[in-house]
N, C-alpha and C positions, 0 to 999 in steps of 0.2 A: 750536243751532249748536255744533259740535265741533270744536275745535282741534286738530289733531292734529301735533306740535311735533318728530315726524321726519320733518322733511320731505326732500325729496329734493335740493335742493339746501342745505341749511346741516348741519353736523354738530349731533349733539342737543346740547351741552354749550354752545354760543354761544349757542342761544337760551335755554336752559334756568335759565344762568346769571344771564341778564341780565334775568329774570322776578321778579316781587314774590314768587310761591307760593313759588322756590324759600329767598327769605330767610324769609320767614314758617313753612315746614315744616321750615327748619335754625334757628328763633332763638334754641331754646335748647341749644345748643350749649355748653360748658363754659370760660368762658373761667379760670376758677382753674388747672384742668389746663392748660389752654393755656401760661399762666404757669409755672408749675411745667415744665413740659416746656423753655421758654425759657430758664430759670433755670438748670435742669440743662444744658442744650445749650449755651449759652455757658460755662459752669464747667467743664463737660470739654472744650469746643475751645481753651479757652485764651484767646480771644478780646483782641486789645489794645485799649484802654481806647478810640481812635477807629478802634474797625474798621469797613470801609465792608462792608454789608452788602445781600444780593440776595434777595428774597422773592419765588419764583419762581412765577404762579398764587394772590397774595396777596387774592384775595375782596375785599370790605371792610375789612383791611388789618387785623385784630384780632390777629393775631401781630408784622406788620411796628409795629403802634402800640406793641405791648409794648416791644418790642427798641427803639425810638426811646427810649422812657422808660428801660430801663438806658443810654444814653450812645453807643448806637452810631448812625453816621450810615448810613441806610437808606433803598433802593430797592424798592418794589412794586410790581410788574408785573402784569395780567391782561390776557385777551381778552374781558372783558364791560366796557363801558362804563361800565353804568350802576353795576356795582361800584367802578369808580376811581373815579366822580364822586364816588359816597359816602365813598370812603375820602380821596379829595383834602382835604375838608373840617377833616382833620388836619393837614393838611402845616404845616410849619415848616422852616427855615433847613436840618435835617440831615434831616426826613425827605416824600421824593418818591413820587407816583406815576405812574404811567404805563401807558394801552395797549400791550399787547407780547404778539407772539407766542411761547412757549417755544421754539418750535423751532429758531428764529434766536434767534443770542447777542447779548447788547447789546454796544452801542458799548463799556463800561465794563469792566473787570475788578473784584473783587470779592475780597474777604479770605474771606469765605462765601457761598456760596450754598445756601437750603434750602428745597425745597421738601415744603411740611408739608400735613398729615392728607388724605392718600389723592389729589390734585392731578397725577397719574401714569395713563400708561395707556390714556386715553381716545380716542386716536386711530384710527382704521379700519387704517389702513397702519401696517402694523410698523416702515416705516422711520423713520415720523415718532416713534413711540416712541423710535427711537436716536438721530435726530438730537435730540431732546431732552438727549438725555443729554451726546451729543458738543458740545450748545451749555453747558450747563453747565459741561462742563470748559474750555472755551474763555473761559467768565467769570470761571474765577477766577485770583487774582493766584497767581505761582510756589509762594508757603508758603500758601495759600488750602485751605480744607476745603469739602466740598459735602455736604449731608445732603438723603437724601429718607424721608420718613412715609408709606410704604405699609401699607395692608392688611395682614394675614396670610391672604395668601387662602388656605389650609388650614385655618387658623381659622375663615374669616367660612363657608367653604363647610359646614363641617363643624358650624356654629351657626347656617345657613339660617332665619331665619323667613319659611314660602311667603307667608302672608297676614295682616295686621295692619292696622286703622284706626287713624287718629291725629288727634284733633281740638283743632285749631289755630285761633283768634280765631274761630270758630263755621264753621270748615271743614273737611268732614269728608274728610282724604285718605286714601284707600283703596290701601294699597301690594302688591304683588306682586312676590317675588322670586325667580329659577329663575336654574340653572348652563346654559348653553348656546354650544356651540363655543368652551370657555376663554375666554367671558367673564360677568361676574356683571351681570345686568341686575338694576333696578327700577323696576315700570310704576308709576305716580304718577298714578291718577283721583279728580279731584273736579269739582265743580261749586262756581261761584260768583257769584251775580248773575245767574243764569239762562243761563248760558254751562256747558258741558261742556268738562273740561281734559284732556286726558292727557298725560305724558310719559315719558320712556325716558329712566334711567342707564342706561350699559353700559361696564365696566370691565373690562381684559383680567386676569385672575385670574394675572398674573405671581408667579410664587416665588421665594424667594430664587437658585433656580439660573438660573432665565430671567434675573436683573438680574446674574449670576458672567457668563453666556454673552458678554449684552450690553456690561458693563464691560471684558471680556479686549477683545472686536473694538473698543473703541473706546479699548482700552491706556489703561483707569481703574482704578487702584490702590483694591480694598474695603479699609479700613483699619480694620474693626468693624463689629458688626453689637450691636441691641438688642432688646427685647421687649415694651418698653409705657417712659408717657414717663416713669420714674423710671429710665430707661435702665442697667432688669435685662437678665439675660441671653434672647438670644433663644432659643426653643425650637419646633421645626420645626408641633406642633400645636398646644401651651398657648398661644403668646402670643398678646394682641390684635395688635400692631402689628410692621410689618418694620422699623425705623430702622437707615436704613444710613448709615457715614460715610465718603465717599473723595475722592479728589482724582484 
């Protein structure tokens, strides 16, 4: 039996999200760095001591949990379910979760909103790509800063690995990555339990100049730009990451 997880009517990211393989093939993920990046991110925004804070595509909430623990009162939002249920299980007094579409702004305004490691992009239709952005700006309060953690897709293209297995709690996923019509796919096959999986990343390989184009038409002030999270300088091929900050 083969799953096959693009299907035709759901976009790949909602099912894909809301899947066990895809926490178990990201679980070791870095949460020190994550922290550190936090750390730095609030210390250069200035952040006031109760700033209400917007975790835009927040997973399992492991950045929004961090930032609950320095003192700031915090909202995380996704479109996979069964990521809020998981990250609900944190919640306390200052920090909430909730199903939420990016694309539409929340009811709330927002001192920050950031959305972090690569959380961008994934839409079919370019406009939804913008009104993301346009709901962003709409969340935050007047003196409010928004950061997004993209890719350096110059970087990752130009550092491609086509083919690599990776074996995770005795599962052997077998990844495939290729550049095609400006956007960066990875096919994701394994087997488990006698079931065959596949699935499809696909992220639009936006540049710094595609997110300039995008922010002029939605009259968003870029206010900085960085290059990995100790928030060096960005550099158009060296860096890992795009962190941009604007209002």
């Amino acid at each position: 039996m083969s799953e096959n997880l693009s299907q035709q009517n759901q976009n790949w990211f909602e099912t894909w999200f809301d899947s066990k393989y895809y926490h178990i093939l990201y679980k070791d993920r870095d949460d020190t760095e994550a922290h550190l990046f936090m750390d730095n991110l609030t210390h250069y925004l200035n952040l006031p001591e109760e700033a209400k804070v917007l975790d835009l595509a927040c997973g399992k909430g492991r950045h929004a949990i961090y930032l609950n623990h320095l003192g700031y009162e915090v909202t995380g939002v996704d479109l996979s379910e069964n990521s809020i249920q998981e990250a609900s299980k944190s919640s306390n007094e200052k920090l909430h979760f909730k199903v939420h579409d990016m694309r539409v702004p929340t009811p709330e305004k927002y001192d920050a909103v950031f959305n972090l490691f690569t959380s961008f992009g994934y839409f079919e239709n370019e406009e939804d790509n913008f009104n993301t952005l346009v709901a962003i700006k709409e969340n935050l309060t007047e003196y409010g800063f928004a950061v997004i953690d993209f890719m350096n897709a110059n970087h990752v293209i130009n550092n491609l690995v086509p083919q690599e297995v990776k074996t995770i709690e005795g599962i052997d996923f077998h990844i495939k990555r290729y550049v095609e019509n400006g956007h960066i796919y990875k096919e994701i096959s394994f087997e488990d339990d006698s079931k065959k999986f596949h699935f499809t990343e696909k992220v639009r390989a936006l540049t710094l100049d595609d997110f300039e184009a995008m922010m002029e038409k939605a009259e968003i002030y870029l206010l900085d730009t960085f290059g990995d999270y100790k928030l060096r300088k960005f550099f158009k091929n060296e860096s890992e990451r795009l962190i941009m900050i604007f209002k």
